[in-house]
C-alpha positions in Angstrom: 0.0 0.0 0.0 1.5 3.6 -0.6 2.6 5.5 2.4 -0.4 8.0 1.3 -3.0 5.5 1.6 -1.3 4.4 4.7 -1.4 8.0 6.3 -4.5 8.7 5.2 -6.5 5.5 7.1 -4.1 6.3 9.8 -5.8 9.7 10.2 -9.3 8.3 9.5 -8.3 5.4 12.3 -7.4 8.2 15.0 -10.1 10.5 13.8 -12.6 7.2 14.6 -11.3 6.5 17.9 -11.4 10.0 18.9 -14.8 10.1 18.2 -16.0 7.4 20.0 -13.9 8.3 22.9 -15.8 12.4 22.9 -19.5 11.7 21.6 -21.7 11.8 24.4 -19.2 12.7 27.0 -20.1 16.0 29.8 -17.8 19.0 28.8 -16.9 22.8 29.6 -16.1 25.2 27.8 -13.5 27.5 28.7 -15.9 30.5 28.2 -18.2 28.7 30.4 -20.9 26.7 28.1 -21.2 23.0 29.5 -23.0 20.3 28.0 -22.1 17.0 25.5 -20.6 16.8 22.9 -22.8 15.8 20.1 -20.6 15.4 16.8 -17.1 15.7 16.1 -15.6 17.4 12.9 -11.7 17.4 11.3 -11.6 20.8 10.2 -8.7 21.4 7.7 -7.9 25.3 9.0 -8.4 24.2 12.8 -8.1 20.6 13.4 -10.7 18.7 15.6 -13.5 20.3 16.3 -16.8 19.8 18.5 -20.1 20.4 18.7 -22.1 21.0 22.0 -25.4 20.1 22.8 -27.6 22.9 23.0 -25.2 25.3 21.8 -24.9 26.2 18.8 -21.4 26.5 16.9 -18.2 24.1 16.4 -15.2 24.4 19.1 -11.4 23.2 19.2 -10.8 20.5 20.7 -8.5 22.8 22.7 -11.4 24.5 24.7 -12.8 21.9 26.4 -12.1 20.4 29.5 -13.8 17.1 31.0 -16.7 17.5 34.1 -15.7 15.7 36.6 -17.5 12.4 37.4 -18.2 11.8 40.9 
């Protein structure tokens, strides 16, 4: 297989996982919203980006921390 094909299902592969792991999981925001995440997106200019339950918009990955479980 061509180390382009390769990359590329290695992308898709991560891209996959990361979604499974982030779909349905509590969240904040670090301007405050909170909710769960409700789709995931690889955008090309900003990388992984999420969507939030009730709010609408797509955010980095960056801005998001994990609630707590207790």
């Amino acid at each position: 297989m061509p180390k382009v094909k390769i990359r590329a299902s290695t992308i898709l592969g991560e891209f996959e996982q990361a979604q499974s792991e982030l779909v349905g999981k509590a969240v904040i925001l670090t301007d405050g919203k909170a909710g769960t995440v409700e789709g995931v997106w690889l955008d090309e200019m900003h990388g992984l980006r999420i969507s939030i339950k009730g709010h609408d918009g797509k955010w980095p990955i960056s801005t998001i921390k994990f609630a707590q479980q207790s």
